[in-house]
C-alpha positions as CSV (number, residue, x, y, z in Angstrom):
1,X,131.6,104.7,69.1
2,X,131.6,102.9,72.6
3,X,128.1,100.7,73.4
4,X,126.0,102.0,75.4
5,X,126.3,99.9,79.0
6,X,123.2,97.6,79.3
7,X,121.7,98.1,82.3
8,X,119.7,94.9,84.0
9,X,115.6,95.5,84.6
10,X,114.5,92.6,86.8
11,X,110.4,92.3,86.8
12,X,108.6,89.7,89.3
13,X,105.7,89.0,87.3
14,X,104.3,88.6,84.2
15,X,102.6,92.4,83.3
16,X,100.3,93.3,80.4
17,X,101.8,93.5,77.0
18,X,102.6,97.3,76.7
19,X,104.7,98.0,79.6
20,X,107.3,94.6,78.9
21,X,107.0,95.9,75.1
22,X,108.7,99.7,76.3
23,X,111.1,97.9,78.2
24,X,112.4,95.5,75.9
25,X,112.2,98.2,73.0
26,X,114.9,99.9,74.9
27,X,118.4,99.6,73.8
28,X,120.5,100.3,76.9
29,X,118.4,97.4,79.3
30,X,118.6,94.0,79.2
31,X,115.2,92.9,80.9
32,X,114.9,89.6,82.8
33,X,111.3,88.8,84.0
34,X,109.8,86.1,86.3
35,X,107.4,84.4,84.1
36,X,104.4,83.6,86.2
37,X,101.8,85.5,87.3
38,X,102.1,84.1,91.2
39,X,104.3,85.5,93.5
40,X,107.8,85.0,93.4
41,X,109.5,83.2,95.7
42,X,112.2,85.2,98.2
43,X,114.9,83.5,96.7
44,X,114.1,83.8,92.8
45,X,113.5,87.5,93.9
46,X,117.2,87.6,95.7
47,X,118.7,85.8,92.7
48,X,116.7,88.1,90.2
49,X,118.2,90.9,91.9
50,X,121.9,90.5,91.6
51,X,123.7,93.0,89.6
52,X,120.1,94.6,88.9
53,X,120.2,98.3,88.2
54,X,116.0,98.3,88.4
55,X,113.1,97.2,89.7
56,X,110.0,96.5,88.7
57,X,107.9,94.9,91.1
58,X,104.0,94.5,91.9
59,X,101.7,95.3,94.7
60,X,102.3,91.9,96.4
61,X,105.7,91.8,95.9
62,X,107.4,92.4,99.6
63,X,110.4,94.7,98.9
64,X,111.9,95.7,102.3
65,X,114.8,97.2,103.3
66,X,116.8,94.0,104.3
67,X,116.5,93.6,100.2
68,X,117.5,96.9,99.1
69,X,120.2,97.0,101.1
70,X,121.4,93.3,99.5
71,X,121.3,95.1,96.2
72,X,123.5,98.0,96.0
73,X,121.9,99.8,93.4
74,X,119.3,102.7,92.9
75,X,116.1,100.9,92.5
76,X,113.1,102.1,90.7
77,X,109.9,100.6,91.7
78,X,107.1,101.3,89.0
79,X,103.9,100.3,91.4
80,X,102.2,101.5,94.3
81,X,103.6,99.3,97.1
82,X,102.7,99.2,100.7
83,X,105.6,97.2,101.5
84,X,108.0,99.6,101.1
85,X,106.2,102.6,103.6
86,X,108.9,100.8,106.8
87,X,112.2,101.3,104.9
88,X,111.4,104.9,103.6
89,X,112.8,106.2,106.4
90,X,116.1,104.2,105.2
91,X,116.0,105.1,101.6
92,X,116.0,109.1,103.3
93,X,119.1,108.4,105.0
94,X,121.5,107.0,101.9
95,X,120.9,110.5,99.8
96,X,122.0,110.4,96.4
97,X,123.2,106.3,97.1
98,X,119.5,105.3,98.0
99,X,116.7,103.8,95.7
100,X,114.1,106.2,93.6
101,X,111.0,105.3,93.9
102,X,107.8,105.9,91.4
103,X,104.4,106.3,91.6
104,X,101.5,104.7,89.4
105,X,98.9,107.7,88.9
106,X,93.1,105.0,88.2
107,X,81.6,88.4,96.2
108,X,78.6,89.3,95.9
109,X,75.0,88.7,97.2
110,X,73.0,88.9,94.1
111,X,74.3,86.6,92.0
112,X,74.7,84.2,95.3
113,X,71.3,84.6,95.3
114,X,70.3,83.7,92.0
115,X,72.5,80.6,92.1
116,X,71.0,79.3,95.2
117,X,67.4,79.7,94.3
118,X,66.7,82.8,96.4
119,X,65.0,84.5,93.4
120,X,61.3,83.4,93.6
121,X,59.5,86.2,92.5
122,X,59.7,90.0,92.7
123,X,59.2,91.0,96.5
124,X,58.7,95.1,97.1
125,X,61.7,95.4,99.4
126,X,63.8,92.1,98.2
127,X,67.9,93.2,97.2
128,X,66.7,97.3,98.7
129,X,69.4,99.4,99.3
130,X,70.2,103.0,99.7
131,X,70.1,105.3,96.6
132,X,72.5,108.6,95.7
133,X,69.6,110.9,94.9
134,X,69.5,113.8,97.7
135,X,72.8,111.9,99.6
136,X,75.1,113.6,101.5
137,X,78.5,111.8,100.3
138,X,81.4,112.3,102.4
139,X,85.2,111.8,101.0
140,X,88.2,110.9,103.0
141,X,90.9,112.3,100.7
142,X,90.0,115.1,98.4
143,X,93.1,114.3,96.0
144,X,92.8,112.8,92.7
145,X,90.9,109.8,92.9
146,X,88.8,111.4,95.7
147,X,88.4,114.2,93.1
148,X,87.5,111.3,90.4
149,X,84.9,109.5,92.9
150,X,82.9,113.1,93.6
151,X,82.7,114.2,89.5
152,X,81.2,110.5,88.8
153,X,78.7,110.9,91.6
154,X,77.2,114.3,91.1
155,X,75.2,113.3,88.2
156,X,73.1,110.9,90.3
157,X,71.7,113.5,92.5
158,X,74.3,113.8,95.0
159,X,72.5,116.7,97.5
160,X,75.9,117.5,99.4
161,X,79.4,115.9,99.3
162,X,81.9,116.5,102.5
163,X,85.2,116.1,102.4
164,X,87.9,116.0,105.2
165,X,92.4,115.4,105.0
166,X,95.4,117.2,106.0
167,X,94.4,120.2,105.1
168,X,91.2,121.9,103.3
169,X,91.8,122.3,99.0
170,X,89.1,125.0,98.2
171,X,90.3,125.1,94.6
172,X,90.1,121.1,94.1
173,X,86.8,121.3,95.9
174,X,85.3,124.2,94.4
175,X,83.9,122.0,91.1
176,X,81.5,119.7,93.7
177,X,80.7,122.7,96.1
178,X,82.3,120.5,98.2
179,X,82.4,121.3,102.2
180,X,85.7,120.8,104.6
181,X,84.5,119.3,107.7
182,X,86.5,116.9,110.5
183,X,86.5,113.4,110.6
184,X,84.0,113.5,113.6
185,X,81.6,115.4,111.3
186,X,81.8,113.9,108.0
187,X,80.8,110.4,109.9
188,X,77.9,112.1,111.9
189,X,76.5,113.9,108.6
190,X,76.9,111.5,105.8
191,X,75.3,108.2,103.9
192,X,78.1,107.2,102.3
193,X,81.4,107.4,103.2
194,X,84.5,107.0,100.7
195,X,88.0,106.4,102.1
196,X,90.3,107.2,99.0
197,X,93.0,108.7,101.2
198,X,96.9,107.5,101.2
199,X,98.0,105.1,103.7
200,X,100.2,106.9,106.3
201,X,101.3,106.4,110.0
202,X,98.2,109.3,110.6
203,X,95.6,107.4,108.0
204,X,96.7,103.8,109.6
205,X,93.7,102.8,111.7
206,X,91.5,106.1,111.0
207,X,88.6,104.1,110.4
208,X,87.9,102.8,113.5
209,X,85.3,101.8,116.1
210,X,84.9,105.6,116.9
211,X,84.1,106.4,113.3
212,X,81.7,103.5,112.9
213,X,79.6,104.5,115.8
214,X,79.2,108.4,114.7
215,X,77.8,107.3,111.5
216,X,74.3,107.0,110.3
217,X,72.6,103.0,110.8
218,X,71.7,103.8,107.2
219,X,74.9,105.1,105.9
220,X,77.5,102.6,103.7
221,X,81.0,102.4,103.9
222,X,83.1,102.3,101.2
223,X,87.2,102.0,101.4
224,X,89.0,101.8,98.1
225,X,92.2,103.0,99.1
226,X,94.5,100.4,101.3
227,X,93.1,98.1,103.8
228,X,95.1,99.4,107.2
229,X,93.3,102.3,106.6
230,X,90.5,100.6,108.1
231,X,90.4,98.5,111.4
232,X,88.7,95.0,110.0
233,X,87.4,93.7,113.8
234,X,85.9,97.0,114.3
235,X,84.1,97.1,111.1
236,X,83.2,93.7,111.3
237,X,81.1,94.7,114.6
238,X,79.5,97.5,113.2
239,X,78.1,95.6,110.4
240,X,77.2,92.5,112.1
241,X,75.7,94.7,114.8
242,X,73.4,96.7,112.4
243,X,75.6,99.6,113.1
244,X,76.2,100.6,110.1
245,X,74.1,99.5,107.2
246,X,76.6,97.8,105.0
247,X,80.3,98.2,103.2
248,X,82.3,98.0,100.4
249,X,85.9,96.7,100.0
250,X,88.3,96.3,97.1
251,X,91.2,96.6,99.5
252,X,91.5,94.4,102.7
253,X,94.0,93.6,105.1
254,X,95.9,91.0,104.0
255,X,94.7,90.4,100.5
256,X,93.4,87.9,99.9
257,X,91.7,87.3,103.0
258,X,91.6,84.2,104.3
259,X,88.7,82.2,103.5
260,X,87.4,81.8,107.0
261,X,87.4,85.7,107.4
262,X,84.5,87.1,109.5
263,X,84.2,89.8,107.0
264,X,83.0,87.1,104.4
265,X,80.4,85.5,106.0
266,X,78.1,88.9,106.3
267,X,75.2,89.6,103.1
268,X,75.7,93.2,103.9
269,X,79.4,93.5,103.2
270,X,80.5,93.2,99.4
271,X,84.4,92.1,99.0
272,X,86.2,92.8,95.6
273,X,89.8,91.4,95.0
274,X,91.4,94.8,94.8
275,X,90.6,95.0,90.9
276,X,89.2,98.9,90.8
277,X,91.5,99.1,87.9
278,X,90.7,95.8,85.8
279,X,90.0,96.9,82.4
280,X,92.6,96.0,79.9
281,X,93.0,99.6,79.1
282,X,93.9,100.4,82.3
283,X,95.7,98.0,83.0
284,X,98.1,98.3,80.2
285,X,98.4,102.1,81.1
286,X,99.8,100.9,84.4
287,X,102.1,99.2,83.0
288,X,103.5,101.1,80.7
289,X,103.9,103.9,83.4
290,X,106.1,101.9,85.3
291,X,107.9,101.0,82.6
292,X,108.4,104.6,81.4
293,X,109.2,105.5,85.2
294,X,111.7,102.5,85.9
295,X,113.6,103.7,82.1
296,X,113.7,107.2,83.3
297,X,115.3,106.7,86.5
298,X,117.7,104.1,84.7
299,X,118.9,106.9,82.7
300,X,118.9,109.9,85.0
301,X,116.1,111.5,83.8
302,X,113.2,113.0,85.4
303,X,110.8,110.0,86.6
304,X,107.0,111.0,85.3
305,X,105.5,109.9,88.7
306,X,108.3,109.8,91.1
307,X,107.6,109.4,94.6
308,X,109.5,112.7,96.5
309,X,111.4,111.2,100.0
């Protein structure tokens, strides 16, 4: 009986246990794997790549179309990557010879202030915020994290939830009563905003000076999606001008930000390192995913999560 050909799996990173476990279980793939868990340099990523049938690459990792091209092979990439939105266009064009791509389907004041000695005694209106009970919650992007964010709100008293995107989705939106509305109106009528929407050349930029100035001075931005969706220097005014009452970020633009950001130096904007999804079960989940995606498109087979160009 003739071997099955080995087919070479290149991975940039070091990834939780599960997803190098499915890979290396498999017969038919030799896997070779940068073993750190910084970035890998251009040239470890070129050389990595020769002869490569696959991909598997994180969020950080810049794939573009200069290294596709330098490959020659259909590439399956197992992660979310923003990188790759400029050469889609290019991976249209080669047809059947071009890459398959995959989808993944999941700082702060206070303890600042308990380090520094800002804790003195209970104060009536000391850490206040805004609470959820009887809010009107608006959603950029009804899909399924948007869909995720509304069901794990409603039980705190949520009055009213708006949602606005390409196009209304009575059935998704149906479960949270929730209400189509434009852009315009979902800033004017809600106290919290939350951007879970894909980045695309129409979402680029959306939230913008004009949005910040409809909204309430009370309301709270959130963005959890991708940090172009948001314009930084205009959000940055709106906070530091009292504008708005105060943000949210687990995505930024770029990531990390550099220390001497604008965005960190204000107590009413709260900056997480993109980890939304750090719990070890999660995580793992991820990974095996893109493990089971970057296999599948090795062998031909429908990709569970494959991105449609």
């Amino acid at each position: 009986m003739r071997p099955a050909r080995l087919m070479k799996v290149f991975i940039t990173r070091r990834i939780p246990p599960e997803g190098i476990a499915a890979l290396s279980r498999a017969a038919d793939c030799e896997v070779e794997q940068w073993d750190s868990d910084e970035p890998i340099p251009d040239k470890e990523l070129e050389r990595g790549l020769a002869g490569a049938h696959g991909l598997l690459c994180l969020l950080s990792d810049r794939v573009d179309k200069r290294l596709l091209d330098a490959t020659g092979h259909r590439v399956a990439v197992g992660v979310t990557h923003p990188t790759l939105s400029p050469v889609l266009q290019g991976c249209e064009s080669r047809g059947s010879t071009g890459p398959q791509l995959c989808l993944r389907p999941g700082l702060s004041p206070v303890p600042l202030s308990l380090c520094s000695g800002g804790w003195t005694s209970w104060k009536p209106l000391w850490m206040c915020g805004y609470g959820l009970t009887q809010s009107t919650v608006g959603i950029i992007g009804l899909g399924r994290i948007g869909q995720a964010i509304a069901r794990r709100l409603k039980p705190f008293g949520v009055q009213k939830f708006l949602y606005t995107g390409r196009q209304p989705r009575p059935e998704e939106a149906a479960e949270f009563q929730a209400e189509f509305v434009s852009v315009p109106q979902l800033a004017a009528q809600s106290d919290f905003i939350v951007v879970t929407c894909s980045l695309t050349p129409a979402t680029r930029g959306l939230c913008n000076k004009d949005l910040f100035q409809k909204m309430k001075k009370t309301a709270v931005f959130v963005n959890i999606s991708r940090g172009d969706v948001v314009n930084q220097d205009d959000l940055y005014q709106a906070l530091a001008s009292g504008q708005i009452a105060a943000a949210g970020l687990d995505v930024t633009t770029p990531e990390p930000l550099p220390t001497n950001h604008p965005l960190l130096t204000l107590k009413n904007c709260v900056i997480l390192p993109h980890i939304g999804s750090a719990t070890y079960r999660t995580r793992n989940t991820m990974s095996l995913l893109a493990a089971n995606n970057l296999l599948a498109g090795l062998r031909g087979e429908p990709m569970p999560s494959e991105l449609k160009l």
